[in-house]
N, C-alpha and C positions, 0 to 999 in steps of 0.2 A: 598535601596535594589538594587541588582546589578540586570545583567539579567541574569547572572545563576541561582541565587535563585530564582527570580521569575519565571524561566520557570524550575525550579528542577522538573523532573520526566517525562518532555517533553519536545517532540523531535521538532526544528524548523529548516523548511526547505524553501530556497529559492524554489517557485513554479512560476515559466516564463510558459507563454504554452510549450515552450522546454519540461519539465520536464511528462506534458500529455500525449501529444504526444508520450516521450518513452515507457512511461507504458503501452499506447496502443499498441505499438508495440509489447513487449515483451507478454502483457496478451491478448493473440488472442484467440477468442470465442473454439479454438480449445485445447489450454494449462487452458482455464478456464473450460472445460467441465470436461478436464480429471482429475485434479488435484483439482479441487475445486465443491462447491455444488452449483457454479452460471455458468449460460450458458454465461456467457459477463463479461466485466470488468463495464463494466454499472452497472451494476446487483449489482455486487459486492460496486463498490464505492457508489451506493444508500443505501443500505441495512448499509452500515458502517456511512454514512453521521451523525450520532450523538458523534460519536467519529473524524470524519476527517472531514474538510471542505474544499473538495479537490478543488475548486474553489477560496481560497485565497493566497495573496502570502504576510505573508510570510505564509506557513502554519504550523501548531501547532497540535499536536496530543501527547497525552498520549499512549508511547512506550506500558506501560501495558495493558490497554483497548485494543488497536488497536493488540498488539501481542496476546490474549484472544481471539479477535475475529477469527483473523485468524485458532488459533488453532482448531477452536470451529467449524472453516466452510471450511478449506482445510485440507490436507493432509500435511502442513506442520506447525511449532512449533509457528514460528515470521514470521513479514512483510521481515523482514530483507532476514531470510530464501528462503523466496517465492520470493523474486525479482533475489534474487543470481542463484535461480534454474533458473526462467527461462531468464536470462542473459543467461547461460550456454547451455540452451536449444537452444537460440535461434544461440547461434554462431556456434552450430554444423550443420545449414542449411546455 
C-alpha cells in the first residue's frame, strides 16, 4: 500500500515549531474573537484536538472532519479558507 492510499482523505503536513508559531501569528485572539466562536487560537486547537493533533509532526488530519468543524464554529466554509483570510488580513497591517 503506497502512502497515498494509506493517507487518502487526509491531509499530511510537515509541523516544525515554524509552522505554530505562524498560525499563532496570523490567528490573534483579536481575528479569533471576531471571526470565529473562540476567544484564542488555544481555544480553538483544544476544542478541535480529536480531529488534529497539532503537536505532531508530521501532522495528519482528515480535510473533512477538520473542514466540518470549522464550518460549524467560524464564519468560514474550510481550514483552507480560514488560514487564506487571515494571511490576507494580516498583510494588510
Amino acid at each position: 500500500m503506497s502512502n497515498e492510499e494509506k493517507f487518502a482523505g487526509y491531509v499530511v503536513v510537515a509541523n516544525p515549531p515554524e509552522l505554530g508559531r505562524i498560525l499563532e501569528t496570523l490567528f490573534t485572539d483579536e481575528y479569533m474573537k471576531k471571526y470565529t466562536n473562540f476567544d484564542n487560537f488555544e481555544a480553538f486547537r483544544y476544542s478541535s484536538a480529536v480531529i488534529v493533533d497539532w503537536e505532531r509532526d508530521p501532522m495528519i488530519y482528515s480535510r473533512v472532519l477538520l473542514d466540518n468543524f470549522v464550518n460549524e464554529s467560524t464564519c468560514f466554509n474550510t481550514f483552507d479558507q480560514m488560514v487564506l483570510h487571515a494571511s490576507k488580513e494580516k498583510s494588510k497591517t
